[in-house]
C-alpha atoms as one frame of an Amber mdcrd trajectory, in Angstrom:
protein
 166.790  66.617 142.501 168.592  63.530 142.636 171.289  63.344 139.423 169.892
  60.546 137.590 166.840  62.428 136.768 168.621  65.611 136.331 169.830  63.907
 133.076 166.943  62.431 132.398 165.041  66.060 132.079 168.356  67.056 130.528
 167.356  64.958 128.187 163.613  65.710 127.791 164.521  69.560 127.337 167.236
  68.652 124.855 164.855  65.711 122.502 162.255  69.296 122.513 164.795  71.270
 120.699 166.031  68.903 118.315 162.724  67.792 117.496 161.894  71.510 116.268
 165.031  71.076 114.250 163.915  67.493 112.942 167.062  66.323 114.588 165.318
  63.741 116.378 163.927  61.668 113.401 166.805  59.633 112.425 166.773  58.459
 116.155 163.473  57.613 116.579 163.174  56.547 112.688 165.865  53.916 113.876
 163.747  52.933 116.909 160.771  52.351 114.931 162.605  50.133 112.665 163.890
  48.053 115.119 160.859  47.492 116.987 158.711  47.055 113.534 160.937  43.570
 113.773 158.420  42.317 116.564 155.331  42.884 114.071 154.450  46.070 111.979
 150.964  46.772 113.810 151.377  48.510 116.745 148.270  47.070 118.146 149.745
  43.923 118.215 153.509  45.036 119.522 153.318  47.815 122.465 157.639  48.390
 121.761 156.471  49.022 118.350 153.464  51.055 119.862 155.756  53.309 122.291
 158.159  54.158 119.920 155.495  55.212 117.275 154.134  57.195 120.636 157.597
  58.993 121.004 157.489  59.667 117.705 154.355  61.750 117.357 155.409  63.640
 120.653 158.606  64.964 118.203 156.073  65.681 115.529 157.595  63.408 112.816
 155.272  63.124 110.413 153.489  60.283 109.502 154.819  59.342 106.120 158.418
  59.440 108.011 156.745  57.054 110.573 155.399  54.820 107.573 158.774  54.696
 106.034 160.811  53.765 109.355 158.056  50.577 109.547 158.110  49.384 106.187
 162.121  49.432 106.108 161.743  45.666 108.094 160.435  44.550 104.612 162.539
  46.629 102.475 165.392  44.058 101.057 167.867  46.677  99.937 167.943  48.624
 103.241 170.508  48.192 104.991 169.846  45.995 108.209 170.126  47.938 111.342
 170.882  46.072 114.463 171.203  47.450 118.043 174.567  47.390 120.013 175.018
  48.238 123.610 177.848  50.049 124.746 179.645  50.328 127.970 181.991  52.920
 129.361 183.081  54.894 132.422 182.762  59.406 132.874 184.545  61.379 135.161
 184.317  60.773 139.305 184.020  56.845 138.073 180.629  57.005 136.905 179.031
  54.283 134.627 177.235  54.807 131.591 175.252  52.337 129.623 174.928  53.631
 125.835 172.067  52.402 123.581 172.296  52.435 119.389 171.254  51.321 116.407
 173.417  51.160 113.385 173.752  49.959 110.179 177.548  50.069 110.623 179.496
  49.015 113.651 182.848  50.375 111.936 181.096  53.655 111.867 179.393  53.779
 115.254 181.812  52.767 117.357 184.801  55.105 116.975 182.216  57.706 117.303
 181.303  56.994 120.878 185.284  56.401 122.173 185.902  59.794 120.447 183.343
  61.494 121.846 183.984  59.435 125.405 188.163  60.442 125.238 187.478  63.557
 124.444 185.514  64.559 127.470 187.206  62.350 130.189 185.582  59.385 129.616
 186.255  55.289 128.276 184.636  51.924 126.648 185.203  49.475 129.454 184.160
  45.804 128.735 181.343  44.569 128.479 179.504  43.289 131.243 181.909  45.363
 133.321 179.319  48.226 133.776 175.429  46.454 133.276 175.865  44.661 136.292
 175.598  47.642 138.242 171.789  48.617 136.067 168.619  46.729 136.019 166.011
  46.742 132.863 163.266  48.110 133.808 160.191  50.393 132.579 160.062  54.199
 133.497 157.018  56.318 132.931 157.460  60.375 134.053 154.325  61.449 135.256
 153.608  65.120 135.215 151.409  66.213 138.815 149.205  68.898 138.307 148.004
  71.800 140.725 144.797  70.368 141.239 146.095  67.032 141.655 147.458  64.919
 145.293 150.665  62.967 144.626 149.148  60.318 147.127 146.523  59.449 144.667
 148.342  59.746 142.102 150.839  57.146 143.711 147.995  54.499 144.714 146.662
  54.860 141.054 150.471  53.937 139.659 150.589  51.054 142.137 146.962  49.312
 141.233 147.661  49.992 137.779 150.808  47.381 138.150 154.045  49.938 138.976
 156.999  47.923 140.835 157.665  51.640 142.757 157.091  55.465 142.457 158.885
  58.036 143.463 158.489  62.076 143.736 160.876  64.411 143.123 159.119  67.841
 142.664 155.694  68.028 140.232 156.859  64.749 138.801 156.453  61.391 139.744
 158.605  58.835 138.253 157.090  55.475 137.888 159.276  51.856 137.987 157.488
  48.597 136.224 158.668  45.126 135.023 159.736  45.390 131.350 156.918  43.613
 130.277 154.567  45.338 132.150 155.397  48.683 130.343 152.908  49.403 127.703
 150.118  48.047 130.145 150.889  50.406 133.361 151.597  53.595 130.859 148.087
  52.705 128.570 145.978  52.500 132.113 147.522  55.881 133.602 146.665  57.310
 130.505 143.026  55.858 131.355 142.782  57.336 134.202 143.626  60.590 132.948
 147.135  61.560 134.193 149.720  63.211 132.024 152.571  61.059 130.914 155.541
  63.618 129.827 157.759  60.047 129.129 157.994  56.367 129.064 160.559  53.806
 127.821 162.523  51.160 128.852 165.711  52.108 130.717 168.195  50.928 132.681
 167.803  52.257 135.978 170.980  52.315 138.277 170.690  50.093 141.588 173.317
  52.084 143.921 173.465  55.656 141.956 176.947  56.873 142.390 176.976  60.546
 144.478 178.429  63.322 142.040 178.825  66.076 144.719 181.983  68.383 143.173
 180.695  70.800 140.438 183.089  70.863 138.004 182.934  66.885 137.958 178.967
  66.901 137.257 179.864  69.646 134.586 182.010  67.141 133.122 179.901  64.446
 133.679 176.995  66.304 131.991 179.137  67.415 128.896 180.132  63.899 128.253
 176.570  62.493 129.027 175.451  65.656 126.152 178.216  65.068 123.687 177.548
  60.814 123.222 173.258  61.609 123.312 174.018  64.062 120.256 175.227  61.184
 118.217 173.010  60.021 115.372 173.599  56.367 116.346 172.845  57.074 119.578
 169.394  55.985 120.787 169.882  56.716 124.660 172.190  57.155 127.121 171.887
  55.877 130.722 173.955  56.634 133.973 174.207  55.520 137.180 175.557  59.232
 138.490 173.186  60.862 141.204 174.246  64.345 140.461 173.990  66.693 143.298
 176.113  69.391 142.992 174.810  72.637 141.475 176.050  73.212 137.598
């Protein structure tokens, strides 16, 4: 399992636990919001639609939903805005860190603390992204009864940019724009979508092969997702030592 997806069902397994905790709504609240900004029917804005997707999938009920939309016409709420983060982990990884606050004063100390303390840094900006592209990523979930070959020609005439297997899971690449239309015909035609989201998607992963530096890498990867600010949390390390 290469390392980047190791975090990324890291991540899966962890949004399932806090979402039985409710931990999860301020985060996806804040997504909502955000996206609302592009038009409050999700018919008519697929970021607004995906979010509102991920946000059913944590079970957050639909006056919470309702809420998080209506706050882009709410005067006295405090304006969120979305600021991208940069930083380095152990072994020289690079991380790309995705939030949306209300305060930058707040947010911001938050990640370097939680990046110092486990062995990691801001770096400036532009001095990481380079090394990501934008891109579209839908997890696709193959069954028993189902061939991974047709599965891939399916992703590919439905508009996906590249696929690639790693177990019972295919993960699926498209153009940013082409997002909401590749995940809304696989769901067509039937196949099980476990995730999908905009991401930014390493182009030369860097090898984590020494355990106790993908335990650290892991830890710090854990320790910035868990803040509220947070949103996501992207990495370029292809972790393949065991932890």
């Amino acid at each position: 399992m290469s390392g980047h997806s190791k975090w990324s069902t890291i991540k899966r397994e962890k949004g399932a636990k806090d979402a039985k905790r409710g931990a999860v709504f301020t985060k996806v609240g804040n997504q909502i919001a955000i996206a609302a900004r592009g038009g409050t029917d999700p018919a008519m804005n697929p970021a607004l639609a995906m979010a509102i997707e991920k946000a059913k999938a944590a079970n957050m009920p639909l006056a919470n939903i309702e809420r998080a939309i209506a706050r882009v016409a709410d005067k006295s709420a405090a304006a969120l805005e979305e600021v991208v983060y940069e930083a380095y982990g152990p072994g020289g990884v690079g991380l790309i860190i995705e939030t949306a606050t209300d305060n930058r004063n707040r947010t911001f100390p938050e990640v370097r603390t939680a990046l110092t303390k486990h062995g990691g840094n801001m770096a400036e900006p532009g001095s990481v992204a380079f090394q990501f592209a934008r891109k579209g990523v839908i997890r696709v979930e193959v069954g028993a009864d189902q061939s991974a070959d047709e599965l891939l020609m399916i992703a590919l005439d439905a508009g996906a940019e590249d696929v690639k297997q790693e177990d019972n899971e295919l993960t699926i690449y498209t153009d940013m724009k082409d997002l909401h239309k590749v995940r809304a015909t696989l769901a067509e035609q039937g196949l099980k979508v476990a995730d999908a989201g905009l991401e930014y998607v390493p182009n030369t992963p860097v090898v984590v092969d020494n355990t106790e530096t993908a335990r650290k890498v892991l830890n710090l990867l854990d320790a910035v997702d868990d803040l509220d600010d947070v949103t996501a949390v992207h990495t370029n390390a292809d972790i393949t030592a065991e932890v």
